[in-house]
C-alpha positions as CSV (number, residue, x, y, z in Angstrom):
1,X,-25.4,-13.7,2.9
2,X,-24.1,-10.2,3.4
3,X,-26.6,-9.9,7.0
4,X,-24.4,-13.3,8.1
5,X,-21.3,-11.6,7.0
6,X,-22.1,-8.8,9.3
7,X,-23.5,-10.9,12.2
8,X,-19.9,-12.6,11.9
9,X,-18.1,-9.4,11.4
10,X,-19.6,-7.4,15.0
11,X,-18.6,-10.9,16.9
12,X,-15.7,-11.2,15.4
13,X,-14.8,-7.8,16.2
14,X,-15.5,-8.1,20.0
15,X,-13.1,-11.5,19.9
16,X,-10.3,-9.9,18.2
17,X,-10.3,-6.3,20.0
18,X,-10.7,-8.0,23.6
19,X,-7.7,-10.2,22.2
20,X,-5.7,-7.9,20.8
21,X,-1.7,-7.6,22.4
22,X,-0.5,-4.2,23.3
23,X,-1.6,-0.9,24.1
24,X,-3.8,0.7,22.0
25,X,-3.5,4.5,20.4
26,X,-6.3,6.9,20.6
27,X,-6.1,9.9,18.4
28,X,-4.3,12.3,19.3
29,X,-2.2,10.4,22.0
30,X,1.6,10.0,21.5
31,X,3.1,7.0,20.1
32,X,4.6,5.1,23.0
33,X,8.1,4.7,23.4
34,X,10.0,2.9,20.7
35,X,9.9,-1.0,21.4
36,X,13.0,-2.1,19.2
37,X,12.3,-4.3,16.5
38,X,13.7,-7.8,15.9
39,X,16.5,-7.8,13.5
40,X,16.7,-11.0,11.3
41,X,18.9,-12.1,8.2
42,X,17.7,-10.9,4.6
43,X,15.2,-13.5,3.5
44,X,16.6,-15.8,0.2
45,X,13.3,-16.2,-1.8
46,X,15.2,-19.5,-2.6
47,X,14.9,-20.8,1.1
48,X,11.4,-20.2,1.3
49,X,9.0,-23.6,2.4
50,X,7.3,-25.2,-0.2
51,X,3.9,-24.3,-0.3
52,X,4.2,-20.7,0.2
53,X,5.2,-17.1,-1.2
54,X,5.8,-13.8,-0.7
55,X,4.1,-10.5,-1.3
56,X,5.6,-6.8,-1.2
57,X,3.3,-3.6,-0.7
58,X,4.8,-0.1,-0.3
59,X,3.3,3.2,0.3
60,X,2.0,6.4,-1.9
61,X,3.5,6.9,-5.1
62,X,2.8,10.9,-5.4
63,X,4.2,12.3,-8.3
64,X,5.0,16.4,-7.1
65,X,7.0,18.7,-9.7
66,X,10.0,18.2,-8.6
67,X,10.0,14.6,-9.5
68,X,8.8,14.6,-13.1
69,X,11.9,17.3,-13.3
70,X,13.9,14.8,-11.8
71,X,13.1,12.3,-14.2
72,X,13.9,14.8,-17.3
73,X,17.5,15.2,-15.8
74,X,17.5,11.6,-15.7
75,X,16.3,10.9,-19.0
76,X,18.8,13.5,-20.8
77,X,15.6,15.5,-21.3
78,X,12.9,12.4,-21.5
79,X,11.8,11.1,-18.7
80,X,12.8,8.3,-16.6
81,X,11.4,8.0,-13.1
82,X,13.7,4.3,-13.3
83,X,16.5,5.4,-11.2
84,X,14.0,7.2,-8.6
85,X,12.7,3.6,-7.7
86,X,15.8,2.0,-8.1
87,X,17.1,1.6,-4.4
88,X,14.2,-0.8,-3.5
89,X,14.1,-2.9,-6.7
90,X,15.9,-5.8,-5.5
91,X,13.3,-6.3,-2.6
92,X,10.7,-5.0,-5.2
93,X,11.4,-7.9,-7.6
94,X,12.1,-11.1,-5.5
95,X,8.8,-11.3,-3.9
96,X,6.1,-13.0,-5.7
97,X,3.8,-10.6,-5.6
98,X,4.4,-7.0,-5.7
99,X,2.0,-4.1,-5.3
100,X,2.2,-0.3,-5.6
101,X,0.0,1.9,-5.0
102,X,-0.4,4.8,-7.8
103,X,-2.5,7.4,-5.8
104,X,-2.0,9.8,-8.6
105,X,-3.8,9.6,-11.8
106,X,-1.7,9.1,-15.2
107,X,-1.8,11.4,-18.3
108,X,-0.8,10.6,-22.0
109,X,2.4,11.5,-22.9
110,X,2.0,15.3,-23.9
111,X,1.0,15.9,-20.4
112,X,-0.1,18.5,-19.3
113,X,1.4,17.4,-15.8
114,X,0.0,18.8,-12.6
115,X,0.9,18.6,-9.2
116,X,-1.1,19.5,-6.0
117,X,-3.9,20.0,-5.7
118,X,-5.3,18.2,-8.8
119,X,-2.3,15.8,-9.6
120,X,-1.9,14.6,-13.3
121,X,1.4,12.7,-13.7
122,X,3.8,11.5,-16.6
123,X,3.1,8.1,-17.8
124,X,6.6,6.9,-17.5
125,X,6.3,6.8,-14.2
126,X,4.7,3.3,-15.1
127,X,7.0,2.0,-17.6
128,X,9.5,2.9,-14.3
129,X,6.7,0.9,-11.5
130,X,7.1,-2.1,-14.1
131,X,11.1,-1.8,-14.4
132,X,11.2,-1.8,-10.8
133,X,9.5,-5.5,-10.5
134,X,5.6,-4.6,-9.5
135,X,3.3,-6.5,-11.0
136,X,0.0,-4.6,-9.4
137,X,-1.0,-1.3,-8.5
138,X,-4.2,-0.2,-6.7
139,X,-5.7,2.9,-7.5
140,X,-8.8,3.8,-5.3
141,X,-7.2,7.4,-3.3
142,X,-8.8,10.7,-2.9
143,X,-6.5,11.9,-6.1
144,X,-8.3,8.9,-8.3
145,X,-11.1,11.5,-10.0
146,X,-8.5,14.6,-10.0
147,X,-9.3,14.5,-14.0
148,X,-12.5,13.3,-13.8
149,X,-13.9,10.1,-15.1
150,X,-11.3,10.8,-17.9
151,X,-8.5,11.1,-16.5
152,X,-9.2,7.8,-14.4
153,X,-9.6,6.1,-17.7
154,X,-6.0,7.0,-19.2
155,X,-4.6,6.3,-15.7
156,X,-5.8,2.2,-16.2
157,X,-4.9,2.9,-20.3
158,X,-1.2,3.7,-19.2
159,X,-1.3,0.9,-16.3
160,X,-2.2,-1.9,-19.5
161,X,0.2,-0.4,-21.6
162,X,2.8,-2.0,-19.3
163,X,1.2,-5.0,-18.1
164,X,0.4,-4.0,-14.9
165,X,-2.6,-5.3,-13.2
166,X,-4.7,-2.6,-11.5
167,X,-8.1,-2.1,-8.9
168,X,-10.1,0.8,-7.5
169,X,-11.5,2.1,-10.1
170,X,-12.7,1.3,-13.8
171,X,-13.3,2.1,-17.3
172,X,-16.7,0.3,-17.5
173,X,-19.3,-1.2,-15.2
174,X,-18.1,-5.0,-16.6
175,X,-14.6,-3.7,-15.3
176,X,-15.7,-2.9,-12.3
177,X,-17.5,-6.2,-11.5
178,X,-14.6,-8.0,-12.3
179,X,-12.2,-9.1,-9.3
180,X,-9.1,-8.6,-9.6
181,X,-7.5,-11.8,-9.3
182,X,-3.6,-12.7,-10.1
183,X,-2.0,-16.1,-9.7
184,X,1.0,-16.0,-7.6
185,X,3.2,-19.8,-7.5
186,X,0.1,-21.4,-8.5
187,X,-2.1,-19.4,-6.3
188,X,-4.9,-17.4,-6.9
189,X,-5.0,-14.0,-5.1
190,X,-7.7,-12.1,-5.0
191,X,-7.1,-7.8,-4.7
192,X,-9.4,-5.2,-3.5
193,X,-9.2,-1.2,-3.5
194,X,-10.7,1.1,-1.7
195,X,-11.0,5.0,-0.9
196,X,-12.4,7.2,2.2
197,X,-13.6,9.5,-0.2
198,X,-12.6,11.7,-3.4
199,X,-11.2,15.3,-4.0
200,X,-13.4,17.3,-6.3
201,X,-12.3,16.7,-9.7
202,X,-13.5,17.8,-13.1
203,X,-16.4,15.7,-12.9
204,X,-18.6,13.6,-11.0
205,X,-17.6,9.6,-11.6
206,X,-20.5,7.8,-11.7
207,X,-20.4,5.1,-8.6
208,X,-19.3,2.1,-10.3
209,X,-15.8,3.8,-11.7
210,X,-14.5,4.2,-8.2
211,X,-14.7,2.4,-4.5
212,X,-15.3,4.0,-1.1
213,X,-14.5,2.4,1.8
214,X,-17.6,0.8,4.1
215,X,-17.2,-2.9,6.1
216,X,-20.2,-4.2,4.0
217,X,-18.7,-3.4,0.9
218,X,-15.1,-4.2,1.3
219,X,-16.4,-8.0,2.3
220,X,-19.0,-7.4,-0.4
221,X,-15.9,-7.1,-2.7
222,X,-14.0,-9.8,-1.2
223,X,-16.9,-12.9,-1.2
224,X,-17.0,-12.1,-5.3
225,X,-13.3,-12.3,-5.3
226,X,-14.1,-15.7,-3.5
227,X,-16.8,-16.5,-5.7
228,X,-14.1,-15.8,-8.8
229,X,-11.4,-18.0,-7.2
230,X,-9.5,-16.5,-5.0
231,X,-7.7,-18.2,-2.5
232,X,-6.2,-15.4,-0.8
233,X,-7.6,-12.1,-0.7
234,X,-5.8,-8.6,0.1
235,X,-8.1,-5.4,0.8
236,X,-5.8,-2.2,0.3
237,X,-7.5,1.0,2.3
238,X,-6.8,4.4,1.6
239,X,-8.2,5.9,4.8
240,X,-6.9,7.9,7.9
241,X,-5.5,11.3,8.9
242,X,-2.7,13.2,7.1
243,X,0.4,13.3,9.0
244,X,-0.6,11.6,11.9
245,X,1.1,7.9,12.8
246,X,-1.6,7.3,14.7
247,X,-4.4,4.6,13.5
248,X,-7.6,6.2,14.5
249,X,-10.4,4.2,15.8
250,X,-12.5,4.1,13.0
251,X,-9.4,2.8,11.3
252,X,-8.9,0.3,13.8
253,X,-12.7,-0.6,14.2
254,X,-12.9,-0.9,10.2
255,X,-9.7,-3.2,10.2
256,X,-11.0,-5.4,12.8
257,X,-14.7,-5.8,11.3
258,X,-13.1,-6.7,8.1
259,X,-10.3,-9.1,9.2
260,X,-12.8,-11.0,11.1
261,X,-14.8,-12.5,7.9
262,X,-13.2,-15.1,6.4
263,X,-13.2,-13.5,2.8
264,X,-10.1,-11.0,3.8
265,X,-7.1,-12.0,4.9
266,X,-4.9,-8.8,5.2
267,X,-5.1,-4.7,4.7
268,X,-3.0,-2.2,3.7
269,X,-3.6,1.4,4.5
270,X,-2.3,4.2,2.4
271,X,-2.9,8.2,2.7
272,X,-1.5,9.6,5.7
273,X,1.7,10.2,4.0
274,X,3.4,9.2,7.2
275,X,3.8,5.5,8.7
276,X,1.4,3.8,11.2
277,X,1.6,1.1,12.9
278,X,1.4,-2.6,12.2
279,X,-1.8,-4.9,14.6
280,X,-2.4,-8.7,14.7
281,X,-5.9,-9.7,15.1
282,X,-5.9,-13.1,15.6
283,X,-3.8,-14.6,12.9
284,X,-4.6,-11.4,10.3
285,X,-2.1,-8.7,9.8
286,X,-2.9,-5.1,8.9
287,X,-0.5,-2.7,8.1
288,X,-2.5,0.8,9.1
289,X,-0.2,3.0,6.8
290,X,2.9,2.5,5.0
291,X,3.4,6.5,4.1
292,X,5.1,7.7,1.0
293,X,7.0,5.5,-1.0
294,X,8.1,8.6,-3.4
295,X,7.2,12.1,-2.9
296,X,8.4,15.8,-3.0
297,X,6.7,17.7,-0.8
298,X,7.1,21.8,-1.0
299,X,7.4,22.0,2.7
300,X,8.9,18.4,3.5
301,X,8.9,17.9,6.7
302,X,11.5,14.6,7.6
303,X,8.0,12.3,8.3
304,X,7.2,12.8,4.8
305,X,10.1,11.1,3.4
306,X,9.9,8.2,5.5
307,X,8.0,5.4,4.5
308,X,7.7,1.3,4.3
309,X,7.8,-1.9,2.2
310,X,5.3,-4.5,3.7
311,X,6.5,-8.1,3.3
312,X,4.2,-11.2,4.2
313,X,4.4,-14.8,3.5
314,X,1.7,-16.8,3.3
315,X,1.8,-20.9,3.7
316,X,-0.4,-23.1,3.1
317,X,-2.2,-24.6,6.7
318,X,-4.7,-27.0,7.5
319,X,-7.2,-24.1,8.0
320,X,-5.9,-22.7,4.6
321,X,-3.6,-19.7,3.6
322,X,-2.2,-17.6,6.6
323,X,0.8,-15.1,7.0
324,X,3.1,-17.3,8.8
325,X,6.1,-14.4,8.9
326,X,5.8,-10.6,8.4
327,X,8.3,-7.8,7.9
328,X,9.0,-4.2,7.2
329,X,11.8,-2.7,5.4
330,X,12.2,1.2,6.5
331,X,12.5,3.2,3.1
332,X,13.5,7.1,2.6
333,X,13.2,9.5,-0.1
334,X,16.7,10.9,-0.1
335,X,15.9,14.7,-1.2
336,X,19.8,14.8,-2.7
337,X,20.1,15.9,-5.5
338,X,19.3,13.8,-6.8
339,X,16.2,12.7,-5.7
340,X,16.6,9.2,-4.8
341,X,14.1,6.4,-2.6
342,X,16.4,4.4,-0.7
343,X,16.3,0.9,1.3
344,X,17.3,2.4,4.9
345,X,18.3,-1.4,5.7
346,X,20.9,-2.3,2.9
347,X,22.3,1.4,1.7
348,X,24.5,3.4,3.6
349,X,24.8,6.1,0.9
350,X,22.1,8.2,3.6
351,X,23.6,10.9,5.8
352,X,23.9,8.3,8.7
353,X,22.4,10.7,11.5
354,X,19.5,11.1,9.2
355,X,19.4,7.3,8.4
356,X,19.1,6.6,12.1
357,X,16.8,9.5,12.9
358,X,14.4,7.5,10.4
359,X,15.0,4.2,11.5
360,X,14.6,4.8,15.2
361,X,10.8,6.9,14.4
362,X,9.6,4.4,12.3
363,X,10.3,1.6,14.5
364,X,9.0,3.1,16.9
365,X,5.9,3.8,15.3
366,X,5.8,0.5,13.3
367,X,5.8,-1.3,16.7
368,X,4.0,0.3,19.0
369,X,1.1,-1.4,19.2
370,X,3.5,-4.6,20.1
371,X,2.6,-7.0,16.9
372,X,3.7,-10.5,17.6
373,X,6.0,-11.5,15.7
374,X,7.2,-8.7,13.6
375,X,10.2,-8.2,12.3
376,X,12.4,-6.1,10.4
377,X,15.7,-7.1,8.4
């Protein structure tokens, strides 16, 4: 099976790159000039067609210093990382299916709490990921082992402790083997994790507690998540350069091998800490990098601050589930004080130079590798 996979994946790769629309960016170029994106009416989740729902994804959730001290001032002197997340909630909690991505791992309450280069971060910040309205987080990064094998453990601990569902890594090898698999308006969908690689931690994980990203075993990944019953199935990659919007070809070759099996039907990239752009192949979406969704940099640098909220809808067709309408809602981490992530679409609490300054660069990078069809509110 997984030698047909492949045989399908190479062909499908030379259909969907020969037929892909727009101009494609090779590292290093520049990101051609900003195509403006089409501006439509706030969805009402009510309005949606039968037959179909919604799911959110949004970008790194990196927990530096300066947040976990935010959250004490927050908190009166505990910690509450709630009104951080609190300008995307309302976007966060009426889709249907909602996923974070914690690249960080979680400690127990007594800390002690790092930040770069081996992040260790308060566990509140998931009682705030769960306030906010996610129901999932993946957890596959580069950060995953910054404990060690430990340390990974108390992350998935602290992610059960609020109920939310969680892959990339495991506790135990039956863990590991089992999909992740959450039913969304009757549906079954199917979530994958992977990682380009990890930082050197405490300890060596042994291979099972952790993914790293390769065609044969994303699909791998995906077919068991078929297997399990899945209907729909969502790879997230953490992959790419730091600070560069550009997709690089590997990126771009690994997204198109995987979107053409049938077993995946969209990716979303993480790492780069910066948005990328969105591509079509065929009816498939990926989403190459949707940079930081919180952050605090020590040097930031405007890019850094910037990030996305993914939004597909998948309806039900003859040839089964596809994304039938896709969007992107441009996001900023307001430095303040106080320190506060912000929907660039709806508030107009930002400086508005600097709201602009952030919504022209990341449409601009968003679209332009001219994806059909997308659109941002």
């Amino acid at each position: 099976m997984a030698l047909v996979r492949r045989m399908l994946g190479l062909c499908g790769v030379a259909l969907l790159v020969s037929g892909c629309a727009g101009t494609a960016v090779q590292p290093g170029e520049p990101v051609p000039p900003f195509h403006p994106a089409t501006v439509t009416p706030q969805e009402n989740p009510a309005a949606r067609p039968p037959g179909s729902f919604t799911v959110v994804a949004t970008g790194d959730v990196l927990i530096h210093p300066a947040l976990t001290e935010q959250a004490e001032e927050d908190g009166g002197g505990a910690r509450d990382f709630t009104p951080l997340f609190a300008g995307i909630k309302p976007v966060i909690e009426a889709a249907d299916l909602a996923i974070c991505h914690m690249e960080v791992p979680l400690a127990t309450e007594d800390g002690p709490f790092e930040g770069y280069p081996l992040f260790h971060a308060p566990p509140e910040v998931a009682q705030a990921v769960a306030a906010t309205g996610y129901d999932t987080c993946t957890t596959a990064s580069n950060h995953t082992f910054d404990h060690g094998a430990e340390g990974a453990a108390t992350t998935l601990d602290v992610l059960d402790s609020v109920d939310i569902g969680h892959t990339g890594s495991a506790r135990t090898e039956q863990e590991a083997d089992t999909p992740l698999i959450t039913e969304v308006n009757g549906v079954k969908v199917g979530q994958l994790s992977f990682t380009f690689a990890y930082n050197q931690g405490t300890e060596e994980p042994e291979p099972w507690m952790g993914n790293e990203i390769s065609v044969d075993g994303v699909l791998d990944a995906a077919w068991d998540a078929r297997s399990a019953g899945a209907e729909v199935v969502i790879a997230s990659l953490h992959w790419g350069i730091e600070d560069q919007h550009e997709p690089t070809a590997d990126q771009r070759e690994t997204a198109a091998a995987i979107l053409a099996d049938p077993a995946v039907d969209l990716i979303i990239g993480h790492h780069a800490h910066v948005v990328q752009p969105f591509e079509k192949f065929g009816d498939k979406w990926v989403a190459y990098g949707l940079g930081n969704s919180v952050a605090k940099h020590a040097e930031p640098r405007g890019t850094t601050e910037e990030g996305l909220i993914a939004r597909f809808r998948f309806t039900k067709s003859d040839v089964g589930w596809r994304v039938d309408k896709a969007e992107y809602v441009p996001t900023l981490v307001d430095l303040g004080p106080p320190i506060r992530l912000k929907d660039l679409t709806t508030d107009d609490s930002v400086d508005a130079g600097r709201r602009q300054e952030a919504l022209d660069r990341t449409d601009g990078v968003v679209m332009s590798l001219d994806p059909p069809g997308l659109t941002r509110p």
